[in-house]
C-alpha positions as a LaTeX table, in Angstrom:
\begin{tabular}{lrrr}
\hline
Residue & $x$ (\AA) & $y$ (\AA) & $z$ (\AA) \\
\hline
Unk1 & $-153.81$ & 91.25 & $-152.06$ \\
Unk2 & $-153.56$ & 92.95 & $-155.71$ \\
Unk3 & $-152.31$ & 96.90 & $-155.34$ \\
Unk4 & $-152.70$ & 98.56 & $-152.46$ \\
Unk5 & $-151.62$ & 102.84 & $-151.24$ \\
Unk6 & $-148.53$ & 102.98 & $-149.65$ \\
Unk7 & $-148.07$ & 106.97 & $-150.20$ \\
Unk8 & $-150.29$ & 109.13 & $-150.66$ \\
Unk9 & $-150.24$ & 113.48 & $-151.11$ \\
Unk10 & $-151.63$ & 116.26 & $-152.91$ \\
Unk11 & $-150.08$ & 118.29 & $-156.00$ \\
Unk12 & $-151.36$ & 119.93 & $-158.87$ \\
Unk13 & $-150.48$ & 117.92 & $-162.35$ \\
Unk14 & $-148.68$ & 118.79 & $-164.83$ \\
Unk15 & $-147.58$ & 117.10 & $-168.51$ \\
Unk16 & $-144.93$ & 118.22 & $-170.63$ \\
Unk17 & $-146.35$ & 119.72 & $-174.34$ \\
Unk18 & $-145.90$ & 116.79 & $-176.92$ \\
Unk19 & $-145.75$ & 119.48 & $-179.58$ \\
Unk20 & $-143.24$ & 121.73 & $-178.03$ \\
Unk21 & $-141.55$ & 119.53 & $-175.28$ \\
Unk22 & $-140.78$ & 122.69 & $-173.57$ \\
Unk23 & $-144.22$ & 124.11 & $-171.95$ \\
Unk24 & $-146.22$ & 122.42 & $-169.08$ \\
Unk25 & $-149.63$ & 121.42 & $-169.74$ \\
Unk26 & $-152.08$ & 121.32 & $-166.67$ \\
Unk27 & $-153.56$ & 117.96 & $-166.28$ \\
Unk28 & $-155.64$ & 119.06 & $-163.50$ \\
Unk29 & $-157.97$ & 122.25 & $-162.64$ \\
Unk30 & $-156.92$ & 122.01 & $-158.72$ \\
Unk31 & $-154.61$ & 120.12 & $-156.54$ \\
Unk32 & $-155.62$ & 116.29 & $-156.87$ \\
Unk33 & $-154.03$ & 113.50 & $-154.59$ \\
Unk34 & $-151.50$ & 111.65 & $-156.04$ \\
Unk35 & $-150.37$ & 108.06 & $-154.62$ \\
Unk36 & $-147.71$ & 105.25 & $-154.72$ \\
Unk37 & $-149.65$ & 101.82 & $-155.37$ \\
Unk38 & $-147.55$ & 98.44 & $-154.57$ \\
Unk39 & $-148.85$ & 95.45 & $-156.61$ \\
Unk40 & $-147.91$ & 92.68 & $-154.50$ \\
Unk41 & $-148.10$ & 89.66 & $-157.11$ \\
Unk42 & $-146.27$ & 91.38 & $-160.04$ \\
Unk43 & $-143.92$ & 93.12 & $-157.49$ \\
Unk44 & $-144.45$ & 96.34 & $-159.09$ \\
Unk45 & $-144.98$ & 100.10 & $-158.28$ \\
Unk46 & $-146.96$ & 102.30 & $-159.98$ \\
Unk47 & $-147.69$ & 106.25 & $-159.23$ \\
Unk48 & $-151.51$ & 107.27 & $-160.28$ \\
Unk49 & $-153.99$ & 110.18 & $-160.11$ \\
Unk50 & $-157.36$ & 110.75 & $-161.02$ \\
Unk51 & $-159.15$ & 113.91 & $-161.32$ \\
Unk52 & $-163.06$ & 112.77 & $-161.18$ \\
Unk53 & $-163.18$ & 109.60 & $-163.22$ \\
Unk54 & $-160.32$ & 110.67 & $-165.53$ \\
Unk55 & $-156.61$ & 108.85 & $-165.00$ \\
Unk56 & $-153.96$ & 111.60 & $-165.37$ \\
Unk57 & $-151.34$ & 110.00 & $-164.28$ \\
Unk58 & $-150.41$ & 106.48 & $-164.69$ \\
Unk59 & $-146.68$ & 105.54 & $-164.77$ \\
Unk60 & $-145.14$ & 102.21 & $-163.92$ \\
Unk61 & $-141.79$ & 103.59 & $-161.68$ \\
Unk62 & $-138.67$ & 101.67 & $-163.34$ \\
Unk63 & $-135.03$ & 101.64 & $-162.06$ \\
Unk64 & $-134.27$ & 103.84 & $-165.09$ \\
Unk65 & $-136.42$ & 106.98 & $-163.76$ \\
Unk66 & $-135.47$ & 109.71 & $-161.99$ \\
Unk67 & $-136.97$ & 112.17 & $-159.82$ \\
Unk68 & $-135.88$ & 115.62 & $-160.46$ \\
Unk69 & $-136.24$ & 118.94 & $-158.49$ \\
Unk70 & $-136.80$ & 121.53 & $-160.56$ \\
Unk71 & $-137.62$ & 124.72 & $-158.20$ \\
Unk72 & $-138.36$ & 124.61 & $-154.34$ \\
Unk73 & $-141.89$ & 123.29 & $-154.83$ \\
Unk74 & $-141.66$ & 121.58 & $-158.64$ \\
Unk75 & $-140.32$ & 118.54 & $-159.77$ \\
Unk76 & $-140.79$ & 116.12 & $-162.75$ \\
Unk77 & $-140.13$ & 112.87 & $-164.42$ \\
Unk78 & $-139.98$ & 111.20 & $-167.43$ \\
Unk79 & $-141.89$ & 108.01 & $-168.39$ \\
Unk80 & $-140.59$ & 106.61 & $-171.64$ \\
Unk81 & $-143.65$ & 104.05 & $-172.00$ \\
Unk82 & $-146.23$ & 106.65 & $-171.19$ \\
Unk83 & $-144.09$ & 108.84 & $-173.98$ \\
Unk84 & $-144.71$ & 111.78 & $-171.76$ \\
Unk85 & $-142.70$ & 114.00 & $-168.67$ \\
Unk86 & $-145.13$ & 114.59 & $-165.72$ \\
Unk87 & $-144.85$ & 117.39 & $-163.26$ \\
Unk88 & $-146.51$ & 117.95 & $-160.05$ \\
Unk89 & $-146.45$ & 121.41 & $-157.96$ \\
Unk90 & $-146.84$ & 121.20 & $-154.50$ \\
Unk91 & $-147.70$ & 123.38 & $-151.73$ \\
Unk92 & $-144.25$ & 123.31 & $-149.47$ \\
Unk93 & $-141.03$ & 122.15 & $-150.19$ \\
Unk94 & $-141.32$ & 119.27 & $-147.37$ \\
Unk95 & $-144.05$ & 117.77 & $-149.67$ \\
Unk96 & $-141.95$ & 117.93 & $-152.72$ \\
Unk97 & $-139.25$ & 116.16 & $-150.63$ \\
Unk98 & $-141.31$ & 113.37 & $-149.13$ \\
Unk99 & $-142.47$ & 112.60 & $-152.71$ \\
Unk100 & $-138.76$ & 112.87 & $-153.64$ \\
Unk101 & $-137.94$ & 110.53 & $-151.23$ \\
Unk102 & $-140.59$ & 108.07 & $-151.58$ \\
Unk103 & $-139.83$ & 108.03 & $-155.72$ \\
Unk104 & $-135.80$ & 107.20 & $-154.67$ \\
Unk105 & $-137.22$ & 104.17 & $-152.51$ \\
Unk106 & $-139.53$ & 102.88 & $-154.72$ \\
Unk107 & $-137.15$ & 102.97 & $-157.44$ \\
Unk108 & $-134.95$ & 100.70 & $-155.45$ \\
Unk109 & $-137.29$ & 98.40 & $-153.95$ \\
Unk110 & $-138.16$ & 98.31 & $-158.21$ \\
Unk111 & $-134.58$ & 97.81 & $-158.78$ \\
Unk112 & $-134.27$ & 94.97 & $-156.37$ \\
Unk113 & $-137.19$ & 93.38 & $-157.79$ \\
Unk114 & $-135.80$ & 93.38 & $-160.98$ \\
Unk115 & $-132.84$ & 91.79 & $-160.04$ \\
Unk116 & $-134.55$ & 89.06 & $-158.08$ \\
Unk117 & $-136.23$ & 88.38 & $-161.12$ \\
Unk118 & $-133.21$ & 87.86 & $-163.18$ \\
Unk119 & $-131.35$ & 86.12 & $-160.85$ \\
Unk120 & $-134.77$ & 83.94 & $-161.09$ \\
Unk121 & $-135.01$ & 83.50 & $-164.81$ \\
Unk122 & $-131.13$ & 82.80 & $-164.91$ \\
Unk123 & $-131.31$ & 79.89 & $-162.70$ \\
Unk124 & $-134.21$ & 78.57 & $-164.88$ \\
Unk125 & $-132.24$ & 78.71 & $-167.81$ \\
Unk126 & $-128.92$ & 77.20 & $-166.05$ \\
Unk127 & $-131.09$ & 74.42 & $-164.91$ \\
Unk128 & $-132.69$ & 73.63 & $-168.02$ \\
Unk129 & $-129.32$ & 73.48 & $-170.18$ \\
Unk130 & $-128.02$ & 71.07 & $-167.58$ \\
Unk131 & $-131.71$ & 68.81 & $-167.65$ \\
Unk132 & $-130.76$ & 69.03 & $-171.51$ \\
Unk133 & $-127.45$ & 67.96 & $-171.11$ \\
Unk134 & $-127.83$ & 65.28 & $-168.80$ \\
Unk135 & $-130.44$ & 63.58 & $-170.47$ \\
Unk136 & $-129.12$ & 62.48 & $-173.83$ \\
Unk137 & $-126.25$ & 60.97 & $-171.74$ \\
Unk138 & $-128.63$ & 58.98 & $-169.20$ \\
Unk139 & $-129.85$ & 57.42 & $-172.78$ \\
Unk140 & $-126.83$ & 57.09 & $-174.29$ \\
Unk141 & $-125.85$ & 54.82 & $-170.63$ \\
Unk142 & $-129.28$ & 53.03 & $-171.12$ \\
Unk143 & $-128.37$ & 52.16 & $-174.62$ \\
Unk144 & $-124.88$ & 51.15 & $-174.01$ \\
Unk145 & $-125.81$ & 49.32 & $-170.44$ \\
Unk146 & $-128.11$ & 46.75 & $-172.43$ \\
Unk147 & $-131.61$ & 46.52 & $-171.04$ \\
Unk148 & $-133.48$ & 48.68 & $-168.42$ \\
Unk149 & $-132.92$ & 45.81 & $-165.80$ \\
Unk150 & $-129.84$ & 45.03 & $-166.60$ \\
Unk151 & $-129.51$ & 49.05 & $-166.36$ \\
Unk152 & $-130.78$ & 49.56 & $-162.72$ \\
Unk153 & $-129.15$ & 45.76 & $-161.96$ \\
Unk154 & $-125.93$ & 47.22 & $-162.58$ \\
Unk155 & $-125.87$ & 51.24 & $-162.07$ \\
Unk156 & $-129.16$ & 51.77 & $-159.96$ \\
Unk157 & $-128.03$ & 54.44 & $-157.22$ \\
Unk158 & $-126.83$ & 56.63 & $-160.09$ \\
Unk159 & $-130.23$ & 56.21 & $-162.13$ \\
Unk160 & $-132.17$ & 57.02 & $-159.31$ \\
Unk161 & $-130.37$ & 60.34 & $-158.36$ \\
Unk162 & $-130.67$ & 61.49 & $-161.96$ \\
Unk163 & $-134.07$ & 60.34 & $-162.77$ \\
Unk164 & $-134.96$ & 62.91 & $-159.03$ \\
Unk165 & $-133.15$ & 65.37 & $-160.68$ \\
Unk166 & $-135.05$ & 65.03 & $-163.60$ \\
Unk167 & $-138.00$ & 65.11 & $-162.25$ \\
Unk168 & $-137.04$ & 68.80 & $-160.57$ \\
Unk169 & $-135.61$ & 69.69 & $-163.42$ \\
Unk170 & $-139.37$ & 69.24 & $-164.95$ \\
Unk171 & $-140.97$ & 70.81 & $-162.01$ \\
Unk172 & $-138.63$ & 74.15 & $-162.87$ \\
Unk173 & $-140.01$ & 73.82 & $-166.44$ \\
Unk174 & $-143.42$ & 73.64 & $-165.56$ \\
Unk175 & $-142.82$ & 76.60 & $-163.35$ \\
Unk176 & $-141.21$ & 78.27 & $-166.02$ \\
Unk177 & $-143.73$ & 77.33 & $-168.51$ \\
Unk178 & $-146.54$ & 78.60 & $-165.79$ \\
Unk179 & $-144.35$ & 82.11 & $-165.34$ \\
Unk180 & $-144.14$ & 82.82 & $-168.79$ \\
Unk181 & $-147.81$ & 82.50 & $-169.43$ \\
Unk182 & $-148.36$ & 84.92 & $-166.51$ \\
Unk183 & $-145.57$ & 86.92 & $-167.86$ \\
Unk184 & $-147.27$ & 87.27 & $-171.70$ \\
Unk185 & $-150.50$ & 87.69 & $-169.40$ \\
Unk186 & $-149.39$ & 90.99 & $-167.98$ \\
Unk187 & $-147.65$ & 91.79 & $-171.05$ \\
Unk188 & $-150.80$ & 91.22 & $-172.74$ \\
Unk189 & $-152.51$ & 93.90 & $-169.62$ \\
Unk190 & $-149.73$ & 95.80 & $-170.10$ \\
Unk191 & $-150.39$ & 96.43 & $-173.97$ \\
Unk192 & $-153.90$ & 96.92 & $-173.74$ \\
Unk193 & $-152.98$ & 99.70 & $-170.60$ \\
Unk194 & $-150.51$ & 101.32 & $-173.35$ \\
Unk195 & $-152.80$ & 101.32 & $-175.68$ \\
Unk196 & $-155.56$ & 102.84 & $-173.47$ \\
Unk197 & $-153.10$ & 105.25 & $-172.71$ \\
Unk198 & $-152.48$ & 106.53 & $-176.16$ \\
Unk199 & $-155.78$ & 106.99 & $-176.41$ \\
Unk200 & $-155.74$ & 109.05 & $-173.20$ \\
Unk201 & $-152.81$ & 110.60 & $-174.06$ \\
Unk202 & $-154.70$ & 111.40 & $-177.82$ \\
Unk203 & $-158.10$ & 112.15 & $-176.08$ \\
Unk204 & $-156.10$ & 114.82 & $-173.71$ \\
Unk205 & $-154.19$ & 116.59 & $-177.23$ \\
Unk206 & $-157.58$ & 117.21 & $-178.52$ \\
Unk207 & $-158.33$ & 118.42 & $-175.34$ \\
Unk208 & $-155.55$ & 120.75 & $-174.60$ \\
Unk209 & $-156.21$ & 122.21 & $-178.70$ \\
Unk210 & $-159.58$ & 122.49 & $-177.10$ \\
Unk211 & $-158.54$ & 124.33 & $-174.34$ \\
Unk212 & $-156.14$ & 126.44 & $-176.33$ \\
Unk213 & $-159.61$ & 127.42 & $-178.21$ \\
Unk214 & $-161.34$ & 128.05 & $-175.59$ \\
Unk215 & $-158.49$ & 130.42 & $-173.76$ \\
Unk216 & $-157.99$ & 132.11 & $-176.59$ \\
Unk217 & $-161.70$ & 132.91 & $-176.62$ \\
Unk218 & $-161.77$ & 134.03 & $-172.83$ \\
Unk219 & $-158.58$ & 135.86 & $-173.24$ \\
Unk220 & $-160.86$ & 137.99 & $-176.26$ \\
Unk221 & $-163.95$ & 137.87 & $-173.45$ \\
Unk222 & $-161.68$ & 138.80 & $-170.89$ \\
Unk223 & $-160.07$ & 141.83 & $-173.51$ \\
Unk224 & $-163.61$ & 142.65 & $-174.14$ \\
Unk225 & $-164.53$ & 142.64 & $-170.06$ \\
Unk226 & $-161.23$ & 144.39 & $-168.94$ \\
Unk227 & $-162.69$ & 147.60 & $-171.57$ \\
Unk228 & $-166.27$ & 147.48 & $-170.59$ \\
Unk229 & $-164.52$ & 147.48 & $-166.58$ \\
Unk230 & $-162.77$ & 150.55 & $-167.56$ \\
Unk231 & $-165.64$ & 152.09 & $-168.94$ \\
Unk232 & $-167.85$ & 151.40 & $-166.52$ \\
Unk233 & $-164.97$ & 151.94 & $-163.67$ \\
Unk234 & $-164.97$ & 155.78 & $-165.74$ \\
Unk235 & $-168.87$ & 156.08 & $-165.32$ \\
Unk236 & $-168.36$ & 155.41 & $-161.53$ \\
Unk237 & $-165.79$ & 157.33 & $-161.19$ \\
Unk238 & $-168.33$ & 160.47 & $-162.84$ \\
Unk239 & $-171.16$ & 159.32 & $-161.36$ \\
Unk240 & $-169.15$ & 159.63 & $-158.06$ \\
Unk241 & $-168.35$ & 163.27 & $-158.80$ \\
Unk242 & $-171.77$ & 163.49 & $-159.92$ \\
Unk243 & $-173.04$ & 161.77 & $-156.19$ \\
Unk244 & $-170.59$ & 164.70 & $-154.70$ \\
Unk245 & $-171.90$ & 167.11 & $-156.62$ \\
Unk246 & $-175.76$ & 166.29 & $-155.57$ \\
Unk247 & $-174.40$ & 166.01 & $-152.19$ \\
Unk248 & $-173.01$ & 169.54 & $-151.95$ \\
Unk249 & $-176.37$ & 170.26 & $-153.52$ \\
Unk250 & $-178.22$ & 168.74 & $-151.45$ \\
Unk251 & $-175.97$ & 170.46 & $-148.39$ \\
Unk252 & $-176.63$ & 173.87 & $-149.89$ \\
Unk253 & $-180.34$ & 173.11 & $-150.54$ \\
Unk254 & $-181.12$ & 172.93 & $-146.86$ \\
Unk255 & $-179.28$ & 175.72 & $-146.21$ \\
Unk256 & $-181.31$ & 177.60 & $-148.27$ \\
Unk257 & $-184.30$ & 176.39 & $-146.78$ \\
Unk258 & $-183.25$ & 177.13 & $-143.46$ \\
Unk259 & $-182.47$ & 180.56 & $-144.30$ \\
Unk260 & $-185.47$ & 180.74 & $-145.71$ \\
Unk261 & $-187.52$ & 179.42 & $-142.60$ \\
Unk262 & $-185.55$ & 182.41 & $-141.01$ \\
Unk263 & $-186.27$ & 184.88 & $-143.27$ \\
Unk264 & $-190.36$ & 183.33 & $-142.64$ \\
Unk265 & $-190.10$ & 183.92 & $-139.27$ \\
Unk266 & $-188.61$ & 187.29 & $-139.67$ \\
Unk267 & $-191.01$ & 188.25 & $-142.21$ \\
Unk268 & $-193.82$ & 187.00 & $-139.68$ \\
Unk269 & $-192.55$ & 188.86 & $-136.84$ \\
Unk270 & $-192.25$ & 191.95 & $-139.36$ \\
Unk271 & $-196.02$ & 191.17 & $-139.65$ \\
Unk272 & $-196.83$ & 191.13 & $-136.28$ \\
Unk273 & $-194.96$ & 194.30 & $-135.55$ \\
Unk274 & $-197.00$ & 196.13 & $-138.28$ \\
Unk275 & $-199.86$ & 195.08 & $-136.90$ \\
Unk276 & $-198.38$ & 197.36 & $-134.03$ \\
Unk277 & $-197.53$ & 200.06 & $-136.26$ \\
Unk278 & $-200.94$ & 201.92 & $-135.81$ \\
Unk279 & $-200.95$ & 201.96 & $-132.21$ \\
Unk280 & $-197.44$ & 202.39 & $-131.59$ \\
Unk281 & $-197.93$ & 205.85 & $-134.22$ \\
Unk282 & $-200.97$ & 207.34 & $-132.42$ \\
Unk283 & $-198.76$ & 206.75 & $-128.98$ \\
Unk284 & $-196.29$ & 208.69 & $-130.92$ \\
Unk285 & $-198.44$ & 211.09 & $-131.75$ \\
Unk286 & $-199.58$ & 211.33 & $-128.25$ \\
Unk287 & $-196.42$ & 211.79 & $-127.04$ \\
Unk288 & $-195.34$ & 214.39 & $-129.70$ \\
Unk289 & $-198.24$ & 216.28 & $-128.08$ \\
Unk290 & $-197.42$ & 215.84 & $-124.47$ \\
Unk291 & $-193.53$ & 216.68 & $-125.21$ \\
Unk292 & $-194.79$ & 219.73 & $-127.46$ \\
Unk293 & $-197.12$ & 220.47 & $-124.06$ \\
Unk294 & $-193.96$ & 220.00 & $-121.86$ \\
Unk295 & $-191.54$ & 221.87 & $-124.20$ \\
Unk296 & $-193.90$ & 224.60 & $-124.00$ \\
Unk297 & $-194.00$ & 224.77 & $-120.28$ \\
Unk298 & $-190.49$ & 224.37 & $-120.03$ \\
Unk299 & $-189.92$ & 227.80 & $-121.94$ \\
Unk300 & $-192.26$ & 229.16 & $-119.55$ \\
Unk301 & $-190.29$ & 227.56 & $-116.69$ \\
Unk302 & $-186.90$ & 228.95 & $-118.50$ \\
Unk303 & $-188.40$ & 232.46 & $-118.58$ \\
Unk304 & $-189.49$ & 232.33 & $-115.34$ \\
Unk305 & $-186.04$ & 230.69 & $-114.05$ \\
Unk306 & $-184.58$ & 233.69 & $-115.99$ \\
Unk307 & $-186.81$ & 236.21 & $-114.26$ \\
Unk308 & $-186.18$ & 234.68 & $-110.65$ \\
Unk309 & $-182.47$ & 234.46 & $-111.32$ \\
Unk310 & $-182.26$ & 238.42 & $-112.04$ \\
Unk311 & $-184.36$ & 238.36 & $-109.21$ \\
Unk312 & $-181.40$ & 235.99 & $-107.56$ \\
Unk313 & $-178.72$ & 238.46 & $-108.89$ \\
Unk314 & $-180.23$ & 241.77 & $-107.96$ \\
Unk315 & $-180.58$ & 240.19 & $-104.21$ \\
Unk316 & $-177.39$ & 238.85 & $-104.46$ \\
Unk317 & $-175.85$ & 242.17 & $-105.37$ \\
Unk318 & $-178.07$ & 243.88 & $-102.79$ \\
Unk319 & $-176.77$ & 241.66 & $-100.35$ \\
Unk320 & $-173.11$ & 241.89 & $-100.90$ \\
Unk321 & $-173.96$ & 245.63 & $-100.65$ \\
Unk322 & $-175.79$ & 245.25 & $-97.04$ \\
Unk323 & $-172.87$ & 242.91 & $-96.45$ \\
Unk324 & $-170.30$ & 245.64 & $-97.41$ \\
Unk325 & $-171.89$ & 248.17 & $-95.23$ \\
Unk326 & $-172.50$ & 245.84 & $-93.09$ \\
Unk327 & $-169.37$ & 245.25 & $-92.34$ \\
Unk328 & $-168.46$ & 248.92 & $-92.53$ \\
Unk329 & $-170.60$ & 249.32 & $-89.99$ \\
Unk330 & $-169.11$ & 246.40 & $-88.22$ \\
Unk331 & $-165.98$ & 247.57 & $-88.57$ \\
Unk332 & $-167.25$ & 251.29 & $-87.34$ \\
Unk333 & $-168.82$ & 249.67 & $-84.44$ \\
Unk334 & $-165.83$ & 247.94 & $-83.50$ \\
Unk335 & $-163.67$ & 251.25 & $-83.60$ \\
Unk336 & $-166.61$ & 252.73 & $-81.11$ \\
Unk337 & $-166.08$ & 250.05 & $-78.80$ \\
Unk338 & $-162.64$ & 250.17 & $-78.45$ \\
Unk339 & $-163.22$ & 254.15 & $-78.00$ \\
Unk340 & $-165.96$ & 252.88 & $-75.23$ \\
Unk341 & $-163.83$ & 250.71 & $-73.64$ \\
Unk342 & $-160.66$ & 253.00 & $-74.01$ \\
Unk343 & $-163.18$ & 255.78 & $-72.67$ \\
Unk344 & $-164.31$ & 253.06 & $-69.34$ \\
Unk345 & $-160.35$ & 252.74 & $-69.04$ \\
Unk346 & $-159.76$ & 256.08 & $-68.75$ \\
Unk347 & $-162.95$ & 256.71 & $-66.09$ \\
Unk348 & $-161.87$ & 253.78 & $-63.91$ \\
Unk349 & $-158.22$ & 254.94 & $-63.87$ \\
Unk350 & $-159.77$ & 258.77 & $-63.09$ \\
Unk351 & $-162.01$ & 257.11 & $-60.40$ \\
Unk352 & $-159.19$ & 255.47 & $-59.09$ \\
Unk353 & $-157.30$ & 258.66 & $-58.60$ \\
Unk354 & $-159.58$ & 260.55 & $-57.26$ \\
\hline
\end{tabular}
């Protein structure tokens, strides 16, 4: 089946400074996926990563490693055949723990592995001591025995138990032999992965110096940007003052001009009303005549008023004089006609006496 995903997540990649050992060193720009491959004929685990066609990470996971947690969304570990520390950031601390917990299984399932495979080459090795021991004996029986007949003629259930258990005692070596040309096979893969590696691992030094130029030089670009952002940020900031400025300019300008429309219309209606002027002075004059016409007859009027009110007193006093012998004369004529009537009193009394 050859290696196939088993786990697979996103992180950003990080590799430990080989000149310091103490800063991180991004690997990648962004977050790039990171996965667990299982090689099912070398029993092996691997973690890899590639950002665009370059390998960033490639470690081989080994019962030796450990997974570390260095913050709540950081952890790291070493690879002492990669000669590096790798360190991934994640986005939440449940993806840092999944990743955690995957690294803890796959280091046991690596473990086990290993194990299996000692057990494995120990048995090998037991049975080939014993095929070497048993052997020179089986000769030694042969020789002593007499002839190959008279061998099998006189211990032949024994002979043919040991020659089966040579014969799977030569299988195992052939199996052996077979296992440790696959084995110097993927040692053989393995070196020429190291190797490829280094070169990596030198290709991504002269890199990072690289990239230490090239901050450097955008930190100065960015220095020089941050002052020509002030600068211009200060021209804004007077060109908005100037913009206010214009505007209360502008504000004061068309208040001008609409006092001066006002002042037009004024100024027009002035015009009109001079226009008027002429007429409107000989109606003036026309009525400064007819008032000086009217004043005129009212003195007459007043001295004629003043005549008729002598006139008015001298009646008035001539009255109150009729009036007052008037009344005199009332008050004479009353007296007579209480002397008549005492005189008619005095007759009708004398009438009656007689």
């Amino acid at each position: 089946m050859g290696e196939q995903p088993i786990y697979t997540t996103r992180a950003h990649v990080f590799q430990i400074d080989p000149s310091t050992k103490k800063n991180w060193v991004p690997a990648s720009k962004q977050a790039v996926t990171v996965s667990y491959f299982y090689d099912s004929t070398r029993n092996s685990y691997r973690i890899i990563s590639v950002d665009g066609s370059k390998v960033i990470i490639n470690s081989t996971i080994t019962p030796n490693m450990t997974f570390t947690k260095t913050s709540q969304k950081f952890g790291q570990w070493a690879d002492s055949r990669a000669n590096t520390v790798f360190g991934l950031g994640f986005s939440s601390e449940q993806q840092l723990a999944k990743f955690a917990d995957k690294f803890q299984e796959v280091k046991e399932s690596a473990k086990l592995a290993r194990d299996k495979s000692q057990e494995k080459a120990e048995t090998l090795s037991n049975h080939s001591e014993e095929s070497g021991r048993e052997t020179p004996s089986t000769n030694q029986a042969s020789s002593i025995n007499g002839t190959d007949d008279e061998k099998i003629f006189h211990v032949g259930p024994e002979a043919t138990v040991l020659k089966t258990e040579n014969d799977r005692l030569k299988s195992a070596v052939e199996l052996s032999n077979t296992n440790a040309k696959k084995w110097e096979t993927e040692l053989q893969t393995l070196r020429e992965n190291n190797a490829r590696l280094v070169d990596a691992l030198q290709e991504s030094s002269a890199n990072v110096e690289s990239w230490k130029k090239q901050l450097s030089t955008c930190k100065e670009e960015s220095d020089t940007l941050r002052e020509k952002i002030a600068e211009l940020e200060a021209q804004c900031a007077e060109a908005d003052q100037e913009k206010q400025k214009n505007a209360q300019l502008t504000v004061r300008v068309q208040e001008l001009e609409a006092e001066l429309n006002d002042k037009e219309q004024e100024l027009d209606n002035l015009r009109k009303q001079a226009e008027i002027i002429p007429q409107l002075m000989a109606e003036c004059e026309s009525i400064t005549t007819k008032m000086q016409a009217a004043e005129s007859k009212n003195g007459e009027l007043e001295g004629r008023i003043g005549g008729l009110q002598l006139d008015i007193d001298d009646s008035q006093q001539k009255q109150d004089h009729m009036k007052g012998e008037l009344k005199k004369f009332m008050d004479v004529l009353d007296g007579k006609i209480d002397e008549l009537h005492e005189f008619r009193q005095g007759l009708s009394r004398l009438g009656v006496d007689n």
